[in-house]
N, C-alpha and C positions, 0 to 999 in steps of 0.2 A: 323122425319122420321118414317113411319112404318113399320110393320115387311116385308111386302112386298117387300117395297124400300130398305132394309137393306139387304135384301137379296140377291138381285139383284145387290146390290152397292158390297157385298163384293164378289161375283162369278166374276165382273169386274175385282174388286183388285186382285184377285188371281191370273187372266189370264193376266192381265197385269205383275205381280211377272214372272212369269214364262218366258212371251216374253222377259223380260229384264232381262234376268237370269243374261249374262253378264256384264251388267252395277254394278248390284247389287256384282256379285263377286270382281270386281275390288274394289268399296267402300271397302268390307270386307280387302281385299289386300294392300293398301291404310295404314287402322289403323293396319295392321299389320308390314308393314316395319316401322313406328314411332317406335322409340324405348321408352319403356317407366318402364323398371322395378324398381323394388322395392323390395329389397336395392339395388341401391343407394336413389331411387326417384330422380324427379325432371326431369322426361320427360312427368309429363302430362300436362304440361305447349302445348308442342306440339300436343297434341294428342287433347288437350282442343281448341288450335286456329283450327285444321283440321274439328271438329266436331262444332264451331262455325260459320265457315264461311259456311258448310251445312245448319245449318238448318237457317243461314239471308238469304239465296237464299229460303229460304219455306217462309218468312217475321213474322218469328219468330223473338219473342224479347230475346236476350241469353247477361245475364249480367256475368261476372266472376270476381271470389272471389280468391282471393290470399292469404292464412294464413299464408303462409312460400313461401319462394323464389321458385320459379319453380312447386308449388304443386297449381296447378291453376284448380277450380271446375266453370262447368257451370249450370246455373240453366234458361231454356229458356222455353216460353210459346209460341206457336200457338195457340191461340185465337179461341172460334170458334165464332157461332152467337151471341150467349146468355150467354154463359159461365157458365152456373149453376152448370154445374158438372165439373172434371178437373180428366183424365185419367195420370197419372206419369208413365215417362219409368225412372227406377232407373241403372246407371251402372257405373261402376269403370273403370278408365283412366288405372291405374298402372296391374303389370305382376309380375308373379314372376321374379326372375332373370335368365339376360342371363346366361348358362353356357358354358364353352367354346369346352367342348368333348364332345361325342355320336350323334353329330347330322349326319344325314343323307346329311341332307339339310341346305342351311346357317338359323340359327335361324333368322334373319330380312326377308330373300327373300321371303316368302308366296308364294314360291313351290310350285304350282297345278298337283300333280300324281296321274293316278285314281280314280280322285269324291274327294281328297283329297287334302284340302290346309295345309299344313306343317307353321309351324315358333312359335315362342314363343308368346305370349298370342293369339292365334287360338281360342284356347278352352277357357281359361280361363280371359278374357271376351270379347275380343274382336269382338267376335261373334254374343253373344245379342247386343252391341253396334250397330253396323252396324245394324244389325236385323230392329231395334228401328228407326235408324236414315231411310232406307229403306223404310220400311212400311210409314211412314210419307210424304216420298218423295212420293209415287207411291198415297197414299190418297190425296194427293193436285195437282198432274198431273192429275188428274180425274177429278179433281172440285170435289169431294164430301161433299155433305154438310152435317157439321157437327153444333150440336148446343153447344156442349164445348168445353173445349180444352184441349189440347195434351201438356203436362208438360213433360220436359228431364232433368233430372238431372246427368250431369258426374263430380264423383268425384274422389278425389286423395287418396293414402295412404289408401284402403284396404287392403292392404297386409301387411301393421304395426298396424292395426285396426280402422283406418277409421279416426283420432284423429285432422286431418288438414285437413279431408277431409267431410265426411256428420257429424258425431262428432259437429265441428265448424259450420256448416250447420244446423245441429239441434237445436243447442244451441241460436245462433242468429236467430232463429223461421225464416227460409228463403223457408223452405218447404212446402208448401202447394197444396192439394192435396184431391179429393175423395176417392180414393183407387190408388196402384201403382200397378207396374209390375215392380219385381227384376229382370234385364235380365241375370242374371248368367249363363254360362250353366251348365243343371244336366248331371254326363254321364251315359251311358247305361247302366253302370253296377254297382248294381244288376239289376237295373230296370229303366228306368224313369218314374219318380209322377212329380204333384207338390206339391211343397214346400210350404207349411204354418204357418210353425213353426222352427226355429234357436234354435240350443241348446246355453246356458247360458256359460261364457266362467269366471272362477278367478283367476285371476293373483297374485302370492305371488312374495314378494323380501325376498331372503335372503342372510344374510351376515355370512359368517365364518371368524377369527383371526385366525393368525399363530405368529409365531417367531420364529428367528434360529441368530446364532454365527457363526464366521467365521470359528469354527472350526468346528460347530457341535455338541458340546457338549451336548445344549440344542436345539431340533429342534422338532417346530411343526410347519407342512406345513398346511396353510389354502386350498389349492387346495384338497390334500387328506383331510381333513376333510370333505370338500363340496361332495366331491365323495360319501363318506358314506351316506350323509344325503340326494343328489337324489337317489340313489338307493333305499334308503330306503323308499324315497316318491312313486316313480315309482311303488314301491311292495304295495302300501296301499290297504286295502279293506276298504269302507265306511261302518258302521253301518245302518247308514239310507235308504241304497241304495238298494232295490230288484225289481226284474223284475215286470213289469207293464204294463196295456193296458193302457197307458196314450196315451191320445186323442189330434191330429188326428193323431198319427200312431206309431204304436206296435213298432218303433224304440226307444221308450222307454224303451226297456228290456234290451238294450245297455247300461252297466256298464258305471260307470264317467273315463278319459280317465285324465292322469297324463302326461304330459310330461316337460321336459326342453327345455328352447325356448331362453335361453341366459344365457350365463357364461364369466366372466373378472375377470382376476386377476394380483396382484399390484405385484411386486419382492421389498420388503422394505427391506430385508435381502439379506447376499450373499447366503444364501443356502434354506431358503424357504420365501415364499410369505406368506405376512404377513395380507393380504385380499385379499377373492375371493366373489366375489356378482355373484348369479344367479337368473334367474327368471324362475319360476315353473308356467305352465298353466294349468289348473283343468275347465274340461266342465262337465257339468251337463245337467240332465234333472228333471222336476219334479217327485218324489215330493222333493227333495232335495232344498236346500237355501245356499246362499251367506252364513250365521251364521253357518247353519249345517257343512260347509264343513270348514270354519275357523275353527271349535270346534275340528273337526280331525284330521287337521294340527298342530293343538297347542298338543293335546294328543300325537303323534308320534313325533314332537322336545324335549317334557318332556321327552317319554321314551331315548328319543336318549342321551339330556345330564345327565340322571341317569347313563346310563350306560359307561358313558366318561366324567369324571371330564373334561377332558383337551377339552373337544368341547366349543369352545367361539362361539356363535352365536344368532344372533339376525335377527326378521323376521319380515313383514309386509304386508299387504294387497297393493298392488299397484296399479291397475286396476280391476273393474268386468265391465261384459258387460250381463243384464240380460236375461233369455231365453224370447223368445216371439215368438208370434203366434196369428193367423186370425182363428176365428172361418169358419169351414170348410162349414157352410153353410150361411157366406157373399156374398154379389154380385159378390166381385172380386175373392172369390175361386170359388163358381157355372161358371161366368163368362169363366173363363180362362180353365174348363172342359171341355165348349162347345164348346169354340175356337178350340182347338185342338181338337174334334172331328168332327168338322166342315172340319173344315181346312186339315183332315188327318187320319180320318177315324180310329180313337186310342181313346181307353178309357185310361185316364190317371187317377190314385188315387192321394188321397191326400198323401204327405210326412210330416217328419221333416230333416233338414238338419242334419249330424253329424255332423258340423264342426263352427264354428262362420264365420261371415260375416255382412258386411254392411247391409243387411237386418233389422236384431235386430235395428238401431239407426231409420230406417224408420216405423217399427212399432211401438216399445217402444215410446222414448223422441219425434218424432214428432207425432205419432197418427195415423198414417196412414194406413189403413189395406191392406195390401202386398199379393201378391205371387209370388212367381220363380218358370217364366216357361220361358225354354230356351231348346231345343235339341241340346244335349250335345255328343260328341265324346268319343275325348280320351287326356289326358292332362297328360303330365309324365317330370322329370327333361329335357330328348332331344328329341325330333322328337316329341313334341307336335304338335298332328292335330286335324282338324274339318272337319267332312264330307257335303262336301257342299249340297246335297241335304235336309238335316239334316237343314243347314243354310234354305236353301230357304224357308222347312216347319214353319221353328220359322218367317220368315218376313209374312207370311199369319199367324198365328195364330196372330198375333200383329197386324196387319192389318182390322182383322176382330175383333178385342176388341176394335180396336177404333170407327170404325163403331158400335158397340153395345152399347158401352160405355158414346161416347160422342154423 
C-alpha cells in the first residue's frame, strides 16, 4: 500500500469509528461489567473467553495459556498478506480491586453520564483493550488490505506483576512481534505523552523475630520491630541518586520512591508475634542499579541493628523487574506520534512511566520495542471513569498504526 492509499484507507477507518460510535461503546461496556480484579485474580479467565470469541469472528487464530487456575492469557494473530512485519496490541485482563464504598455508580454497571462511562477498570485497562479489539474490528469490515499482521496479547496478573501472566509469556518465548503498542491508559494529568520507557521496580523481603511470655516478663514484639525498620526505609535518601536529564524524559529527576506493598505476622506467643515478614518496593530510574540500591538497603539494616541489639532480622532480594525503554527515535515511537497527530490534531511527547508495568517484560526479556499510547481519564479507588470520546480518539490512533504499520 502506498502513502496515498494509506491515507485514504485510514480517513475511511476513522469515519467509519465515529458512525459506529455505539457499537464500539457497548464493546467498551461489555469488558467492563466482567469482573476481573486483582486481588482476588482469576476473572480473566472471563474476560479472556469474551476477547477470544471477538477476535475468532475477525478469523484470528487466539490460542490461551493457563499458568494458574482462572489466570488465562491470549496470544492471537490476524494474519495479513505477507506477514513480514507483525504490529502487537499488548493489554492486561485484571483491575485493581472492587471496592465496596464511594462509588457513585455500581462499580460492574459501566454507567454512561455525560461522555462518561463510570465502573472499575474504565481506565485502567479496560479501555485500551477494547481500543485494540475495535480498531481491528472496523480494519477488517473495510476489507483493508494489510500486508502483516495484527498480534493481541491479553494478559493476566498485572496487578501482582505480570508473573502468570506476560512473565510466563516471556519466559516460554511465546511473544513475537516487530514492535507493540502497550494499550494502558496515560491520564491527563499532568500531561499525556507517550510512554517509552518504565521505571525499574526491587523488591526486598524482610523478616523481623520477636518473643514474649505469658506474663510479659520478657517481650519483644516482631510487628513493632518491623515498624521501625519501614519507617526507617520509607525515610532513605540514595547516594547515587541525583536529578538528571536522562533520556527520553526529564521524569528522571524524580527521586527512587520506597514503599511497602505487603506485611503478615505469626502470633507464636501469647503476648507478641514472634515473626512478621514484609515486602519493601524500591523504583528506580537510571543511573541507579539493581546492586546500588541493594548496597543502601544493607547500609541502613547495619545502622539499624547497631543501634538495637534486640532487632533479629534478616532480608533478601525477592523480585526486580529492570527499567527499560524504546529509543525515542524507533519506528514504533516516531510511529505512534504521528498516529495521534493524525488521528487528533495533538502533539504528543515522549514520556517515561513512574510506575512499573507489564510494559518492561515486553521490551526487556521478550525484545520487543514498545510504546503506550492510550487516552487516559481518570482512575481513583471509586468512581473510576473513562471519558469516551477520549476512547473513540485512542480506537483511530490504533487504527491508523495498523494501517502504517502493517
Amino acid at each position: 500500500m502506498d502513502d496515498t492509499a494509506r491515507t485514504a484507507a485510514k480517513a475511511r477507518a476513522w469515519a467509519e469509528i465515529d458512525a459506529r460510535r455505539d457499537e464500539a461503546v457497548s464493546l467498551f461496556a461489555d469488558l467492563v461489567r466482567i469482573p476481573s480484579p486483582n486481588p482476588p485474580g482469576g476473572g480473566e479467565k472471563d474476560v479472556a473467553a469474551y476477547c477470544k470469541h471477538y477476535l475468532d469472528a475477525l478469523g484470528a487464530r487466539v490460542d490461551q495459556h493457563e499458568f494458574q487456575e482462572g489466570r488465562v492469557n491470549n496470544v492471537a494473530l490476524l494474519p495479513g498478506r505477507t506477514g513480514e512485519r507483525t504490529l502487537m496490541f499488548v493489554s492486561h485482563l485484571d483491575t485493581t480491586p472492587i471496592t465496596e464504598e464511594g462509588w457513585t455508580y455500581p462499580p460492574l454497571g459501566a454507567t454512561i453520564v455525560d461522555g462518561w462511562l463510570y465502573g472499575r477498570g474504565s481506565n485502567n485497562m479496560k479501555v485500551g483493550l477494547a481500543a485494540a479489539l475495535f480498531a481491528q474490528r472496523v480494519v477488517h469490515d473495510l476489507g483493508i488490505p494489510l500486508d502483516g499482521n495484527v498480534a493481541s496479547v491479553h494478559s493476566a496478573d498485572e496487578m501482582n506483576g505480570g508473573w502468570v501472566g506476560l512473565g510466563e509469556l516471556t519466559q516460554r518465548n511465546l511473544l513475537k512481534a516487530d514492535y507493540a503498542i502497550y494499550t494502558e491508559a496515560h491520564p491527563r494529568f499532568p500531561a499525556l505523552r507517550i510512554e517509552i520507557a518504565v521505571r525499574g521496580t526491587v523488591e526486598i523481603k524482610i523478616r523481623t523475630g520477636g518473643h514474649g511470655t505469658v506474663f510479659g516478663a520478657v517481650r519483644v514484639n516482631a510487628i513493632e520491630k518491623m515498624g521501625g525498620v519501614l519507617l526507617r526505609l520509607a525515610s532513605m535518601e540514595f547516594s547515587d541518586w541525583k536529578p538528571t536529564d536522562w533520556q527520553p524524559d526529564p521524569i528522571g529527576k524524580v527521586p527512587p520512591t520506597v514503599s511497602t506493598s505487603y506485611i503478615h505476622a505469626w502470633r507464636g506467643h501469647v503476648l507478641a508475634p514472634d515473626r512478621c515478614d514484609a515486602i519493601v518496593a524500591i523504583s528506580y530510574f537510571p543511573p541507579q542499579t539493581l546492586e546500588s540500591i541493594l548496597a543502601e538497603v544493607g547500609l541502613v539494616i547495619d545502622e539499624l541493628r547497631a543501634a538495637d541489639p534486640e532487632l533479629d532480622i534478616d532480608w533478601e532480594l525477592d523480585r526486580h523487574w529492570e527499567q527499560a525503554s524504546t529509543p525515542p527515535d524507533h519506528i514504533i515511537a516516531q510511529a505512534s506520534q504521528r498516529a495521534v497527530q493524525e488521528a487528533t490534531g495533538q502533539r504528543l511527547e515522549f514520556g517515561a512511566s513512574t510506575a512499573p508495568s507489564d510494559m518492561r517484560w515486553v521490551v526487556g526479556p521478550a525484545g520487543i520495542p514498545t510504546a503506550k499510547v492510550c487516552f487516559g481519564s481518570e482512575t481513583a479507588d471509586a468512581d473510576e471513569r473513562q471519558n469516551l470520546d477520549d476512547y473513540i480518539r485512542t480506537i483511530k490512533v490504533y487504527a491508523g498504526l495498523i494501517v502504517d504499520l502493517t
